[in-house]
C-alpha positions as CSV (number, residue, x, y, z in Angstrom):
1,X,90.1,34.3,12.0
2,X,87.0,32.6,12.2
3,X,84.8,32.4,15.7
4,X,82.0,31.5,16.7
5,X,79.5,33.5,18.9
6,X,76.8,31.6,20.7
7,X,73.5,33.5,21.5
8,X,71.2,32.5,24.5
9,X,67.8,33.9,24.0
10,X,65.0,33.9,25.9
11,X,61.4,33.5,24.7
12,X,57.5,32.9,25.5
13,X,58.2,29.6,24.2
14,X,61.3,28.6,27.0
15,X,65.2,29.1,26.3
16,X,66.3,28.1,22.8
17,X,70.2,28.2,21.6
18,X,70.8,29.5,18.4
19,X,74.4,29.3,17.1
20,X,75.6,31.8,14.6
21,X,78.8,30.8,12.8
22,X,80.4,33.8,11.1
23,X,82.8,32.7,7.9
24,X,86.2,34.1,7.8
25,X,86.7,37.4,6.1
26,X,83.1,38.4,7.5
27,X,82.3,40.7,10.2
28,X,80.3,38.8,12.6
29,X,76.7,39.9,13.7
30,X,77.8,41.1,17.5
31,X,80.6,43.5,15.9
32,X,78.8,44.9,13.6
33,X,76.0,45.6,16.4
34,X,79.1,46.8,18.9
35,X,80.4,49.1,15.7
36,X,77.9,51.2,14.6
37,X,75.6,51.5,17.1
38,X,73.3,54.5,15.8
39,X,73.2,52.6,12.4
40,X,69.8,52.1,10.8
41,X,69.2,48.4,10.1
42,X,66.1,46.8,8.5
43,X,62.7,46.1,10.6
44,X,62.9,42.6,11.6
45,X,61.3,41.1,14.9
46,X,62.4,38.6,16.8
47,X,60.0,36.1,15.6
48,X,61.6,36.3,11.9
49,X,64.7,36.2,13.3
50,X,64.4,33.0,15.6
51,X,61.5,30.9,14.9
52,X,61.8,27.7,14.2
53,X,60.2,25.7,11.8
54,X,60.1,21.8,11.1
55,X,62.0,20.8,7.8
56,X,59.3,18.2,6.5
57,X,61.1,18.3,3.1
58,X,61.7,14.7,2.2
59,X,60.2,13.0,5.1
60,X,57.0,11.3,4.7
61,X,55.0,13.7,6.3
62,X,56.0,16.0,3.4
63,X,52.8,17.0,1.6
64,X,53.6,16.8,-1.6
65,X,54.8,13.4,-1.7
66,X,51.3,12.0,-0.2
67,X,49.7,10.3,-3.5
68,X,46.4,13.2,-3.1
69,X,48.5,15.8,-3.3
70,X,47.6,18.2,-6.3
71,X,50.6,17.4,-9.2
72,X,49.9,21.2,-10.7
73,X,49.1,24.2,-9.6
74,X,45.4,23.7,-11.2
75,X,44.5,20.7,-10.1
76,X,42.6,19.3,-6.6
77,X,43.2,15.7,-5.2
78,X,40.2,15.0,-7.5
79,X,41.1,15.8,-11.0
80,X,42.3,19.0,-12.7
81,X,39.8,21.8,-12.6
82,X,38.3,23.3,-16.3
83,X,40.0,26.7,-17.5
84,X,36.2,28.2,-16.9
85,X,37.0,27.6,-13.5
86,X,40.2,28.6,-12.5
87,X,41.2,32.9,-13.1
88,X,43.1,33.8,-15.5
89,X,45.0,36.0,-14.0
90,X,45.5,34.4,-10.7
91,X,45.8,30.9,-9.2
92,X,45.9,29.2,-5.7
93,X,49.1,28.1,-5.5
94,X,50.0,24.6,-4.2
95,X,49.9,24.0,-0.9
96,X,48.5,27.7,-0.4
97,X,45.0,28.5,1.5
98,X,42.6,31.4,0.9
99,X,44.7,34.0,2.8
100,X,47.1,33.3,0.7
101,X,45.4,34.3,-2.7
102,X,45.5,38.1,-4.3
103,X,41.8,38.5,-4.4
104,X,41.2,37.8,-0.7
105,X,42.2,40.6,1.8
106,X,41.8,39.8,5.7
107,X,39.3,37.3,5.1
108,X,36.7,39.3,2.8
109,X,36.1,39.1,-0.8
110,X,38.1,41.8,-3.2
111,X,36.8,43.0,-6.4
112,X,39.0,40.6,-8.6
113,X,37.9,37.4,-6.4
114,X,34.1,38.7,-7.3
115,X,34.6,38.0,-11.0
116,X,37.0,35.1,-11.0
117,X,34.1,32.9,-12.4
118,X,32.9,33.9,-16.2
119,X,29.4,34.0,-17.3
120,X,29.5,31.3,-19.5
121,X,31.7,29.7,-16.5
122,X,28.8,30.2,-14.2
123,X,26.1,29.0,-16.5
124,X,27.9,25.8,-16.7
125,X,28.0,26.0,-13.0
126,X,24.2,26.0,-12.7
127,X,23.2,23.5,-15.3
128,X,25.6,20.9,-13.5
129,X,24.1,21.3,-10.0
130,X,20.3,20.8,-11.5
131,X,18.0,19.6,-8.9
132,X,17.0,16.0,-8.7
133,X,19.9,14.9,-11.4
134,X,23.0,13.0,-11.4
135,X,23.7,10.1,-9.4
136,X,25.7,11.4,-5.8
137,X,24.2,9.5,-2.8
138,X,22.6,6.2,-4.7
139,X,24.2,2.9,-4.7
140,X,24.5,-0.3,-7.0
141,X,25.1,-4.0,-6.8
142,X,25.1,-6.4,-9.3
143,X,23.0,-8.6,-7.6
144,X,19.6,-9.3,-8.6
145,X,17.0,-7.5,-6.6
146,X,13.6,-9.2,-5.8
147,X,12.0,-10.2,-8.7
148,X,8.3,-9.1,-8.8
149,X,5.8,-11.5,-8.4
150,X,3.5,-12.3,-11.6
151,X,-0.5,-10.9,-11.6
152,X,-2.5,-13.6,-10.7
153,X,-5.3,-14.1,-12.9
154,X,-8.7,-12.1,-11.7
155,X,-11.0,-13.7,-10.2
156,X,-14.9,-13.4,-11.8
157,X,-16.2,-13.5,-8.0
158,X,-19.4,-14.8,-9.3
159,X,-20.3,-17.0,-6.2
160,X,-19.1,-14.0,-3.8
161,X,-21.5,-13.0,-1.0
162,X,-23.4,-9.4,-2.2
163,X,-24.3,-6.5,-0.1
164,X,-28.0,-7.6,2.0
165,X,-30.2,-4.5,1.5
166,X,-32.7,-4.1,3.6
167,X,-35.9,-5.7,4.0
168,X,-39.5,-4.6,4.4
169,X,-40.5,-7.1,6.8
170,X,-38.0,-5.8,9.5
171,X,-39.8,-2.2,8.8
172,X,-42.9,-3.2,9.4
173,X,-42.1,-5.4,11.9
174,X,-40.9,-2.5,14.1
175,X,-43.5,-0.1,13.3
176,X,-45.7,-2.9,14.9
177,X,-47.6,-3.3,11.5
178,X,-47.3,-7.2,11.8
179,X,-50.1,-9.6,13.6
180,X,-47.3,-11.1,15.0
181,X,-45.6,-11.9,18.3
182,X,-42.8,-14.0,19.5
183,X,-44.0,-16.9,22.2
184,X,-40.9,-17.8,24.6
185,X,-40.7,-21.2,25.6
186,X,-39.1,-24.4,25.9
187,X,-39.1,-24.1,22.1
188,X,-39.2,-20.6,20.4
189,X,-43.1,-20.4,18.4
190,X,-44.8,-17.7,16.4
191,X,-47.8,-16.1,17.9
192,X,-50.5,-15.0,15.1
193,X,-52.5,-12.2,16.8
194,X,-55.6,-13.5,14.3
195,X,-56.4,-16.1,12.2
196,X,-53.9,-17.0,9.7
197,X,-57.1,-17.5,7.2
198,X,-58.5,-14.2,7.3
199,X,-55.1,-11.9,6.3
200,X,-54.7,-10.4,2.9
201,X,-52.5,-12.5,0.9
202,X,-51.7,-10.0,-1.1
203,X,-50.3,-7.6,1.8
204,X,-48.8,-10.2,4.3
205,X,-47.2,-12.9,1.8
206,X,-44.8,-10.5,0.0
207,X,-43.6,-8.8,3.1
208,X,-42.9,-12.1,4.9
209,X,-41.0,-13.8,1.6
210,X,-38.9,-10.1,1.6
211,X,-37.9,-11.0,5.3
212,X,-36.3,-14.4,4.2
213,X,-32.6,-12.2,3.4
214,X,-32.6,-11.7,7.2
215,X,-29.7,-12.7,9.1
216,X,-30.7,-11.0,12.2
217,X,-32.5,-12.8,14.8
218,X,-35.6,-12.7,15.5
219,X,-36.5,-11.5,12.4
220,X,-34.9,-14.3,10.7
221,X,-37.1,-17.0,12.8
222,X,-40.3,-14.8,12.3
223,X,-39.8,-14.2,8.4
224,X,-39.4,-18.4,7.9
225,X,-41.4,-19.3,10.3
226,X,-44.6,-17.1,9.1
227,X,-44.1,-18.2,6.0
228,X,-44.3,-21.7,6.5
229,X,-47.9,-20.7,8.5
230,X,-49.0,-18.4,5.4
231,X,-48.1,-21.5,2.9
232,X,-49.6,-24.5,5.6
233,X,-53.2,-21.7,5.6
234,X,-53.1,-20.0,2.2
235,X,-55.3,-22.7,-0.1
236,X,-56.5,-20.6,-3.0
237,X,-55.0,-17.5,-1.8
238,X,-51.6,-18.2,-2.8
239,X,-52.2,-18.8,-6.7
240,X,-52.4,-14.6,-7.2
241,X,-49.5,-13.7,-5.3
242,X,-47.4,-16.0,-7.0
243,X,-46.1,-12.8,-9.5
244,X,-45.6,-10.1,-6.2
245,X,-43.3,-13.1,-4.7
246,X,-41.1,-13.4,-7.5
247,X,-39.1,-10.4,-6.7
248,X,-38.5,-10.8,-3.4
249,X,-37.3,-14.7,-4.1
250,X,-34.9,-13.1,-6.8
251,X,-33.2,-10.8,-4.2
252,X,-32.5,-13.7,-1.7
253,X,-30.9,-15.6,-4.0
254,X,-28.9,-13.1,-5.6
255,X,-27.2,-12.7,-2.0
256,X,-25.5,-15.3,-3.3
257,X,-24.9,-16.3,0.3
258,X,-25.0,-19.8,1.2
259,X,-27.2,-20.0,4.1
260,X,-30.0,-17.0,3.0
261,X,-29.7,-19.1,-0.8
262,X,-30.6,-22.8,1.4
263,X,-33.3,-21.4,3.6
264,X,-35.2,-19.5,0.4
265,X,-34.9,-22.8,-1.5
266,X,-37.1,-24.7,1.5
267,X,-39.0,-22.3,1.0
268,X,-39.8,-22.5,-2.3
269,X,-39.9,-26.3,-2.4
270,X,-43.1,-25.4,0.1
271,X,-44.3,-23.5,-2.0
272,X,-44.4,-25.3,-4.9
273,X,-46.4,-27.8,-3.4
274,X,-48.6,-26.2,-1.1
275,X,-51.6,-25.7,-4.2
276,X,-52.4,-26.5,-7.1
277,X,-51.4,-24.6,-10.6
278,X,-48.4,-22.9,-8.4
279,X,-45.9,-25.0,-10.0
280,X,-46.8,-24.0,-13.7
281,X,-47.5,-20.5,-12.8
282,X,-43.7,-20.5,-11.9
283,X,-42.4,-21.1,-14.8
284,X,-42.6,-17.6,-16.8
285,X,-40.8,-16.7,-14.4
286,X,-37.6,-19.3,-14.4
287,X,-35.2,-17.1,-16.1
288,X,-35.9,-14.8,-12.7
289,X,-35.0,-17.0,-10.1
290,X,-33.0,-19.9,-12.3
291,X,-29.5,-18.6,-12.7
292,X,-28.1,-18.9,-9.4
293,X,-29.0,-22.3,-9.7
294,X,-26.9,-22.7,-12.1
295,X,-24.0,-20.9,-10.0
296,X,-24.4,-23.3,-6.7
297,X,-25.4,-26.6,-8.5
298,X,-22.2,-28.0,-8.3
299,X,-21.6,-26.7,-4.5
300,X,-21.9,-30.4,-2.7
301,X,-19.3,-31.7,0.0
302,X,-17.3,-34.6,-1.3
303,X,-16.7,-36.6,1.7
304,X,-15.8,-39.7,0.1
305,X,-16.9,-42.8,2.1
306,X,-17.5,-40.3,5.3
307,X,-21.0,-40.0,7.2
308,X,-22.9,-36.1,6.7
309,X,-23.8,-35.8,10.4
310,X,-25.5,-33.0,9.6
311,X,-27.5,-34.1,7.0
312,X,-30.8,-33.9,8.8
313,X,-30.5,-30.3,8.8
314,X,-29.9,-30.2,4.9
315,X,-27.4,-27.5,4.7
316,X,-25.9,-29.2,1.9
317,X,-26.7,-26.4,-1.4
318,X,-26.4,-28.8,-4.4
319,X,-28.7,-31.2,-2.9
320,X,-31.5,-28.7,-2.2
321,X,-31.1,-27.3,-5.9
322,X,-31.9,-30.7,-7.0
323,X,-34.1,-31.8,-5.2
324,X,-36.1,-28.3,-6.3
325,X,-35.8,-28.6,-9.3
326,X,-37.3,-31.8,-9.7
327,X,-40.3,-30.8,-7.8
328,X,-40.2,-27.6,-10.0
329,X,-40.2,-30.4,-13.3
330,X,-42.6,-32.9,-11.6
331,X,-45.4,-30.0,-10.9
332,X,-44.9,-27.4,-13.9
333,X,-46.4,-29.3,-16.4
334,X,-44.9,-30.2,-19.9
335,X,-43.3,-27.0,-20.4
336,X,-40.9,-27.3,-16.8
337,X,-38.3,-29.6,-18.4
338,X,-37.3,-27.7,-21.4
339,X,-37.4,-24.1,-20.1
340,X,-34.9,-25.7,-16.8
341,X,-33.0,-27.4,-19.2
342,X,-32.4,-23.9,-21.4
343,X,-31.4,-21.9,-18.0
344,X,-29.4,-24.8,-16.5
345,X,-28.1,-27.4,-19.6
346,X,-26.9,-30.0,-17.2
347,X,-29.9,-30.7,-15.9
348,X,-31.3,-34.3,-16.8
349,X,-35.0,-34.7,-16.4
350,X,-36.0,-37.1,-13.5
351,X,-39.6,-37.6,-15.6
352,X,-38.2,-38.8,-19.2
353,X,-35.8,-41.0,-17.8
């Protein structure tokens, strides 16, 4: 006769019912318990005997039906793994973990998990994770990216200000070597300290045309200013300076700054016609002071039908070139025109024509 025997057991977990059905010709669990009491049975605890586990099998949260899953027992959710890598003696299994596997005992490494990888296995291991190589981390798109912009052409710079060195006449001029004093008033003057007729040309002149690069107040007003006095006073003494002034003339206008390059050319235009002979005696040395002419000649301000307020103060560069070197043609004799017109061949002679 068949029976059934229901067993109340009580746990850590809280009461749980467990029903045993016994089949018919079968001695049931209790009566073979009641029978043979002093009967040696099998170790088994009471969590083998009653624990209860889910049954996922065929549900969706069964993990082999989820589509990462491995589908062998040599394969990861990302591919199958290379014979190198896998032992040959010993595989995970699915769904197993590291516990699981022969090599590992209690969480440390056995002898057999030591050498699962090959030489040749681990070689291949090493020259795949080279540093700096593959592509893990970077990104693409198949847009465009920013185009770069085309090199614009150099440019020659050949009207760009230079480096001002320094000038004598502000040495001098603080070392108190200079005749020279500054006279405040309702207009700014020069003070000689003697006459202007009795200095050495040959010492003063230089060192005041050196001082016409100056920027710096007040030895900008001092340099032009004495040098207006030295040409108004010189006479006769300016003829022999004439070759000790070319160098200083040279490194003014190769500033190539426009307002040092406008205040030496007044300068020279004085000087041109403050004697006699100074005009030719300037021309050996056109090839000196010439080319920058050529630079700025064309530097004018096209204003159109519009007034030049300012043109009292004749600021304007291409105008003063002209205008110099037409005095420079009118008093350099018959030689001027064609040694200005091989520096500077757009020049048109305002004497022929």
């Amino acid at each position: 006769n068949s029976f059934c025997t229901l067993l109340v057991v009580r746990q850590h977990r809280g009461n749980r019912a467990l029903l045993v059905n016994n089949q018919p010709g079968t001695r049931s669990r209790r009566s073979s318990f009641l029978s043979a009491p002093n009967q040696q049975h099998p170790t088994t605890t009471m969590g083998d005997l009653y624990e209860i586990k889910p049954v996922l099998k065929g549900t969706r949260k069964d993990p082999l039906k989820t589509k990462y899953a491995p589908k062998t027992k040599n394969s990861s959710p990302f591919g199958e793994f290379g014979d190198e890598f896998a032992s040959s003696s010993k595989k995970l299994p699915v769904g197993g973990n590291a516990a699981s596997f022969g090599g590992v005992q209690g969480g440390s490494v056995g002898g057999a998990a030591g050498a699962s990888f090959s030489a040749s296995a681990q070689k291949k291991h090493s020259e795949f994770l080279r540093s700096k190589s593959g592509t893990g981390g970077t990104t693409s798109s198949l847009n465009k990216g920013r185009q770069a912009e085309a090199p614009k052409a150099p440019k020659a710079g050949a009207t760009k200000r230079r480096p001002i060195p320094p000038s004598e006449f502000r040495r001098f001029y603080d070392r108190g070597d200079l005749p020279i004093a500054l006279a405040h008033g309702s207009k700014s003057q020069l003070g000689w300290k003697m006459d202007v007729a009795k200095l050495d040309y040959h010492h003063y002149l230089p060192i005041f045309f050196d001082g016409l690069r100056e920027k710096e107040e007040p030895y900008k007003f001092m340099a032009h200013q004495g040098c207006y006095d030295l040409l108004k006073g010189g006479g006769s003494k300016i003829l022999p300076t004439i070759p000790q002034l070319i160098i200083p003339l040279k490194t003014a206008l190769n500033t190539r700054d426009p307002e040092i390059i406008a205040s030496t050319l007044k300068v020279l235009q004085q000087l041109v016609i403050s004697g006699d002979l100074i005009g030719e005696a300037l021309v050996p040395y056109y090839r000196q002071i010439l080319p920058v002419f050529n630079l700025f000649r064309g530097r004018n301000q096209n204003l159109g039908d519009g007034i030049d307020y300012g043109q009292r103060n004749r600021g304007n560069i291409g105008d003063l070139i002209e205008e110099t070197l037409q005095l420079l043609e009118i008093h350099g004799g018959e030689d001027a025109f064609i040694n200005i017109k091989y520096m500077i061949p757009t020049y048109e002679s305002c004497v022929l024509s």
